[in-house]
N, C-alpha and C positions, 0 to 999 in steps of 0.2 A: 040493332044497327052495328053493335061494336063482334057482332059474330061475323056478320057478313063483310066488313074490314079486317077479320082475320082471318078468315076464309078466302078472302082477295090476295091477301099479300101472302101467306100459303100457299095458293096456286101459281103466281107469278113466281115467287124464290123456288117453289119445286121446281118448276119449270127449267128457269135458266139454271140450278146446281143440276137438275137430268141432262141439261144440252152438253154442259162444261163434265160429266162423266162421260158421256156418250164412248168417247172415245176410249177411255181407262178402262171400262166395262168389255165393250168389243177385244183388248191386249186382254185382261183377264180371263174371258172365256174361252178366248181361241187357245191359250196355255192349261185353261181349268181343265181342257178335253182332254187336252193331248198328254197331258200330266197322266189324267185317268185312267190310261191306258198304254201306260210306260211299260206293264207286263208284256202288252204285245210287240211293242215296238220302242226305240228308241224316239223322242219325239226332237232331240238335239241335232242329230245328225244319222245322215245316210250311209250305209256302207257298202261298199262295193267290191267284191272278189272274185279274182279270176285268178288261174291256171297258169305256165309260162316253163318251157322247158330250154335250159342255154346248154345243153351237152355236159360234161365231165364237168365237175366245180369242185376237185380235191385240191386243194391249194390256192385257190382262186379269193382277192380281194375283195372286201365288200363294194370297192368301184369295178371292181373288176366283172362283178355279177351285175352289178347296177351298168354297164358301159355294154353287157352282153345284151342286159333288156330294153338297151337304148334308151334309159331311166336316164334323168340329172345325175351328178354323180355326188352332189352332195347329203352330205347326212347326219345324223344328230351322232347314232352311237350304233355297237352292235352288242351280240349278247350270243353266248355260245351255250345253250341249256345240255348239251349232250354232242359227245366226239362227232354224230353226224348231222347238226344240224345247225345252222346259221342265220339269224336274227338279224336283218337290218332294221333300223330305224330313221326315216325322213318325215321330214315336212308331212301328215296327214297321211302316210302310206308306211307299211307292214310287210316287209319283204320275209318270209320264210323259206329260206333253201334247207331242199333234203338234198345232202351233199352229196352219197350214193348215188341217186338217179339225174339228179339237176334237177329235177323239178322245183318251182319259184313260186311258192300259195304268194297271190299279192292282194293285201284288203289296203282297201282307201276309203277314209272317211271324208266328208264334208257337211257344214252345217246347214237345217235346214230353214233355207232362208224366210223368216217373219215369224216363223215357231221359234227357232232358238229365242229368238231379242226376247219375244212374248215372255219364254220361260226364266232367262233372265231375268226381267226386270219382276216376273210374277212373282220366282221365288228368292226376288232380294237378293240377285249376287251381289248389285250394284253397289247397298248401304251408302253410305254419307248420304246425303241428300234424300235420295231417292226413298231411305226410310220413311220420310217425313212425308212424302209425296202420298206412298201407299197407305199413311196413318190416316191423314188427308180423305184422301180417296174411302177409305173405309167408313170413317166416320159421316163422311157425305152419303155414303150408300146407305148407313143407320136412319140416316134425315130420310132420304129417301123413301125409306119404307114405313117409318113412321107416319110424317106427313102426308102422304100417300094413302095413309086408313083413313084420312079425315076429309080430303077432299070430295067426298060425293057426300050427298047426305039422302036422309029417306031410307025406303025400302033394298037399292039397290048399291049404299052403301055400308058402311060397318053396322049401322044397327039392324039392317038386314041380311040380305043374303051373304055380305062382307065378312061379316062375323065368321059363317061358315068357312072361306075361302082361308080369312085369316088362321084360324081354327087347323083347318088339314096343314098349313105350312107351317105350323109351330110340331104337329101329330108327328108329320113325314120322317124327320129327322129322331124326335123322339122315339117312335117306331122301331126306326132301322140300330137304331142306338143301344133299347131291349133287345131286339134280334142277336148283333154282334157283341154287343157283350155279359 
């Protein structure tokens, strides 16, 4: 009698701590992915580059280039790497003039909107609070999957084919673990 009351209230607490992650789970994997594969791509923001020629630029201001490319004309800084080339810096955008040709490489970034925040908050830029949040969250995921072994009983849970399942998810990791190191 005193199993089956803790088997009750088990299922009920998994239950609603799974409802109250639902959502922390969904921000974590969509950044777990995109993390994964920050070799291919940036997962923070987008970049965009194009071409842009204004004629002769020997003497020419950094407004003076940005007023040629009908750009804003404000700007953080500039930076002169070598006698022929000129650095702007604005707001999200990259102005590179080759002074010689006029030619204007222009890269603009922007962030990509519900990935960046994910990745934020996945990897803790945020701290104060939100440490607390992710400990939280972590520790609920622990419940989770413990509790979770116990909830079926019989053949079809842990003392059956459970075991196995449990079993390969402890392996997988250990596995790849020998593999890489």
């Amino acid at each position: 009698m005193a199993k089956n009351r803790v088997r009750k209230w088990l299922r009920i607490i998994h239950r609603d701590v799974g409802y109250l992650m639902a959502g922390l789970t969904i921000i974590y994997s969509i950044s777990g992915i995109a993390v994964n594969h920050v070799q291919d791509w940036n997962p923070n923001v987008t970049v965009e580059t194009s071409m842009h020629t204004i004629g002769a630029a020997e003497g020419l201001s950094a407004e003076e280039v940005l007023e040629r490319l009908g750009q804003p004309l404000e700007h953080k800084s500039t930076f002169r790497p070598n006698p022929d080339t000129l650095k702007i810096f604005a707001e999200n955008t990259t102005y590179t003039v080759d002074i010689p040709s006029g030619k204007v490489h222009r890269e603009r970034t922007a962030t990509r909107p519900g990935i960046y925040e994910s990745n934020f908050l996945h990897l803790n830029h945020a701290k104060k609070w939100w440490t607390w949040i992710a400990d939280i969250f972590a520790v609920a995921l622990i419940f989770l999957a413990i509790s979770g072994l116990f909830l079926i009983k019989g053949k079809k849970g842990l003392p059956g084919r459970g075991k196995w399942f449990a079993g390969a998810g402890v392996a997988i990791p250990l596995f790849f673990l020998w593999l890489y190191l």
